[in-house]
N, C-alpha and C positions, 0 to 999 in steps of 0.2 A: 559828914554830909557833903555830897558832891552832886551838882546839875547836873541831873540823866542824860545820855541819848538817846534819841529816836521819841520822841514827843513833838506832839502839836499844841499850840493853844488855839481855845475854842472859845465862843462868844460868854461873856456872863463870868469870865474869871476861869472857867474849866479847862480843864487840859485832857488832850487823846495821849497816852501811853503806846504807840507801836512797838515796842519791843518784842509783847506773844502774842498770838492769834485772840489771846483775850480781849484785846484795843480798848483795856479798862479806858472811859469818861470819866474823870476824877474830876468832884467840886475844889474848891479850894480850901484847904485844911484839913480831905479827906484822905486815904489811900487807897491805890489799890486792891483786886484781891491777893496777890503776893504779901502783902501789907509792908511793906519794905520801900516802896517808892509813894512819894508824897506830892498833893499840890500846896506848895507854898508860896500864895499871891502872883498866882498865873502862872509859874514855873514848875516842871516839873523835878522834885529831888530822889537820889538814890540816896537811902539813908545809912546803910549797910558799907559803904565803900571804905576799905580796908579796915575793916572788925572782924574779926577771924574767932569763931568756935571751936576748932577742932583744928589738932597737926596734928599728923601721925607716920611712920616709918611703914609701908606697907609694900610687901611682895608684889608686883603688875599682876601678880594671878587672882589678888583678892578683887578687883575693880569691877568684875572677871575680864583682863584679857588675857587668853590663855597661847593669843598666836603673833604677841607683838614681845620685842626681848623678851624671851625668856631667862627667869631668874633677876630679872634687873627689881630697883629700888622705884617706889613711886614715894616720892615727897607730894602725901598728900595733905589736902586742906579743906577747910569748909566754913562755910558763914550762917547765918539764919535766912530764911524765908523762902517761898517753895511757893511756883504760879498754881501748882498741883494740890487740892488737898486730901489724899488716898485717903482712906479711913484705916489702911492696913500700912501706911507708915512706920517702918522699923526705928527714922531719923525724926519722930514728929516734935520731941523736944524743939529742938534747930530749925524742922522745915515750918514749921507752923510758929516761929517765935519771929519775935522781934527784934529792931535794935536796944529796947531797954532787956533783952537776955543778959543774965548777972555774970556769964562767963567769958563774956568776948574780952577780945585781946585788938589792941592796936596793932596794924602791920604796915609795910610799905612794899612793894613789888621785888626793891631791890633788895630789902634785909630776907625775902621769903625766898629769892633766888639765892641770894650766896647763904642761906642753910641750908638749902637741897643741894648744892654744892657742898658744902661743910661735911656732911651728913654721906656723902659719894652718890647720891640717888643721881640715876639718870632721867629721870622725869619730875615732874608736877605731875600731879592729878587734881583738878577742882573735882571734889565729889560731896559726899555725905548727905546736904542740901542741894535744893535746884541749882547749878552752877550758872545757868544762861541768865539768872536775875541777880546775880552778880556784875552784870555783861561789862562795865566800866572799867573795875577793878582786875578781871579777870583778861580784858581785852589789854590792858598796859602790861600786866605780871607776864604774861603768854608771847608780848612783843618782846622784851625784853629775856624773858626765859631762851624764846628762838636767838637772840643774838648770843648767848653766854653759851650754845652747842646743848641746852637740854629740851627733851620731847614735852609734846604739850600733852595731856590727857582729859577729855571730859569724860567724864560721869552722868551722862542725863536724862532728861527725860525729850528730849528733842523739840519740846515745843516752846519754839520760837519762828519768829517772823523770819523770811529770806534774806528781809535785804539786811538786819542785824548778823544773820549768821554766815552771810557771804565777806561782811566785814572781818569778821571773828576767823572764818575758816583757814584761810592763810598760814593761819599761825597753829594751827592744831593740827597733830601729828597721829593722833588713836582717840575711837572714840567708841564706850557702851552706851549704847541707848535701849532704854528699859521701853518695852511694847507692854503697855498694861494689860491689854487683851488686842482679842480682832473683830470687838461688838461695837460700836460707839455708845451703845445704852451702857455698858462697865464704865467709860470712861467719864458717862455723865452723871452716873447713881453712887459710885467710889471715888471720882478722882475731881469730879466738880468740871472740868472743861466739856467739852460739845461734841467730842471725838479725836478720835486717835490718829487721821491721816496727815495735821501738824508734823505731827515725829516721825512717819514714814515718809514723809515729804526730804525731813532734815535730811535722815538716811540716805536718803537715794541721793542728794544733793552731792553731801559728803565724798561719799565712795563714788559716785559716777563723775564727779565735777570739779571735784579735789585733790581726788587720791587719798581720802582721809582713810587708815585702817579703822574698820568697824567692825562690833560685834554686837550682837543684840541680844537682851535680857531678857525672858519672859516668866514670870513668876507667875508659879500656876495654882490660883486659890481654888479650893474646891466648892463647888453650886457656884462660882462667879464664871470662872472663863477656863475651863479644863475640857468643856465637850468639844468629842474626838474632833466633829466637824469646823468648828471655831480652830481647834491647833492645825489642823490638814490646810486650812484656808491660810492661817499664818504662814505653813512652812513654803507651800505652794506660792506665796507672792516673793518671798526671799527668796526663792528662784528663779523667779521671773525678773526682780526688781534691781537685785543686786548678785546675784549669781549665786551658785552652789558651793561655791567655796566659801562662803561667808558662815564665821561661825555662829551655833545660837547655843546660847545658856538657858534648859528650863531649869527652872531655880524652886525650889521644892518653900514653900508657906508654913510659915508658926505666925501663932497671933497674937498683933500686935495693937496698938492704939484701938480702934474702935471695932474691929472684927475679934474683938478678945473671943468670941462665942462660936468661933469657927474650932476645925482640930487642924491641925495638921496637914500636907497633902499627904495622903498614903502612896508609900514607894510605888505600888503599880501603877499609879498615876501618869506617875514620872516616867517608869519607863517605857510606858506605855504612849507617849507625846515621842521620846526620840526615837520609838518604833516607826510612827505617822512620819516625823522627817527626814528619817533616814527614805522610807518608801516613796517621799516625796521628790528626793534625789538629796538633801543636804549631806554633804561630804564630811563635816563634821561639826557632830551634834555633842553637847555637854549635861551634864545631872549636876546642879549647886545644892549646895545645903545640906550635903552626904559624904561626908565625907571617907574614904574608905573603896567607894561606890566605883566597878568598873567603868562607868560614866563618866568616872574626872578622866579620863586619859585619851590622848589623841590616838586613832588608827588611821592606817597608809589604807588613803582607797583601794588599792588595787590588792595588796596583796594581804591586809587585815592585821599587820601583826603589831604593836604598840612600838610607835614610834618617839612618844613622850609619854612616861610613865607620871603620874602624880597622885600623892595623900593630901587630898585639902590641898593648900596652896603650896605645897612642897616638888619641886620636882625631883623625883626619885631615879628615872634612865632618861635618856633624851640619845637618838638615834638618826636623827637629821642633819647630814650634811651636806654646804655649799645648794640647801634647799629644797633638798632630794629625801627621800627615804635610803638610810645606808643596804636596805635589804634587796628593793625589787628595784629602786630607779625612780619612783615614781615622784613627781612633784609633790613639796608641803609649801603653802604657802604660808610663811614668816615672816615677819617684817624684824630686820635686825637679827645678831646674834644671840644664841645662849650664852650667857655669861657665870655657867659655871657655879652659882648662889642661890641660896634661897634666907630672904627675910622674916624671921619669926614675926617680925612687926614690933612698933615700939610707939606710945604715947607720951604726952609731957604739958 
């Protein structure tokens, strides 16, 4: 248990939470909705701060970034609790859990850096859970990570407050941020918050004011956020907001936690959203959850032909040099090099 940042106290023993656009009002003894920060006698606690759920050994393609090192290692990690509560949660064990979760593990920033070291991963990745409700924990590991020469990686759903995540951004080097949809009524009937433009806020923040590498995630459930008009509207503002090089992942639905009663997205679905972004000008558009699917692999705007070949998170050719396409010349934008590897991934 460690005293949160970014809180107020308020009359009557209450504390304001500023950390997400939620400004959960906590009585005292109550928690928030993340349920992971606590008022304990005026004070706001994180109670989650270095209890770790999940390590695991994972390829950067699985996060999806599929345009930062390629090939490299993400030492990734995760804790409990999630400001989000999706009802199609693939992580709801962890995101919806608590600190009394029977599987956490003690950690400390500096024993979780020199394993990702140990281990040759050139990154961290906080993911699994919401990483920004970590923010304490993550904000020391991330300082410390940048001093010892490894990349930062979030995982998230992007909603958090500014002035928390101008704190934070410094130190982060790539980031996926999952677009629930482009309705604020999905965001309020599935995910419980009030709307989506928190995270499109982050976004833009990130990449326009940081230089953070971003890519964005949209998982596309069928009757929730699949109509043409809603995906055209999304691909359309990622052009306008943050440019057409910016990659997106539509990431194909199985059912999980509370949408058990849905099917599947059907593949035309899918390819039929990176038809709309491509027409919309996105430069390169991705298919998750298909693995096989000519939709894992990057093509060179100009002259079409697969400049990064990939199976699932495998990269199979890679044809990009000094940042170019080796075919026509044309610019690929990468951050860092291909290093030649690929991670089958590994748990423990």
């Amino acid at each position: 248990m460690r005293e949160a940042m970014y809180w107020e106290p308020l009359e009557g023993g209450r504390v304001r939470c500023r950390l997400c656009p939620l400004n959960c009002i906590i009585d005292d003894g109550q928690r928030g909705s993340c349920k992971i920060r606590k008022n304990i006698g005026g004070k706001l606690y994180t109670l989650n701060y270095g209890k770790v759920s999940s390590v695991a050994l994972d390829p950067v393609e699985k996060k999806p970034l599929f345009h930062f090192w390629p090939g490299s290692c993400a030492f990734s990690i995760g804790t409990v609790g999630c400001n989000m509560h999706c009802k199609h949660c693939q992580n709801w064990e962890i995101s919806q859990g608590e600190e009394r979760f029977p599987y956490l593990e003690d950690a400390t920033p500096e024993g979780l850096v020199a394993m990702a070291k140990h281990y040759g991963c050139e990154n961290i990745a906080y993911t699994y859970n919401e990483p920004t409700i970590w923010y304490e924990f993550v904000l020391e590991t991330a300082r410390l990570a940048k001093r010892e020469g490894l990349n930062n990686i979030l995982v998230t759903n992007g909603y958090i407050n500014e002035e928390p995540f101008r704190e934070l951004a410094p130190y982060i080097d790539a980031m996926n941020i999952d677009i629930k949809a482009f309705d604020d009524r999905f965001y309020m009937r599935i995910a419980s918050v009030l709307g989506g433009e928190p995270s499109r806020r982050t976004a833009v923040i990130a990449k326009k004011e940081f230089g953070i590498h971003v890519e964005l995630t949209y998982l596309i459930i069928p009757t929730l956020n699949d109509e043409e008009g809603e995906i055209r509207a999304f691909a359309r503002w990622v052009v306008e907001n943050l440019g057409d090089d910016t990659p997106v992942h539509f990431s194909r639905f199985y059912p999980h936690y509370k949408l058990l009663h849905l099917s599947p997205t059907p593949l035309e679905t899918l390819e039929k959203a990176y038809k709309i972004a491509k027409e919309e000008g996105l430069k390169f558009v991705y298919l998750g959850n298909v693995p096989g699917h000519d939709g894992e692999n990057t093509y060179c705007p100009r002259c079409g032909r697969i400049v990064i070949g990939r199976w699932g998170f495998a990269i199979t050719e890679y044809h990009v040099k000094d940042g170019k396409c080796q075919y026509c010349g044309e610019p690929i934008p990468i951050v860092g090099r291909y290093l030649g590897k690929s991670y089958r991934g590994m748990w423990w």
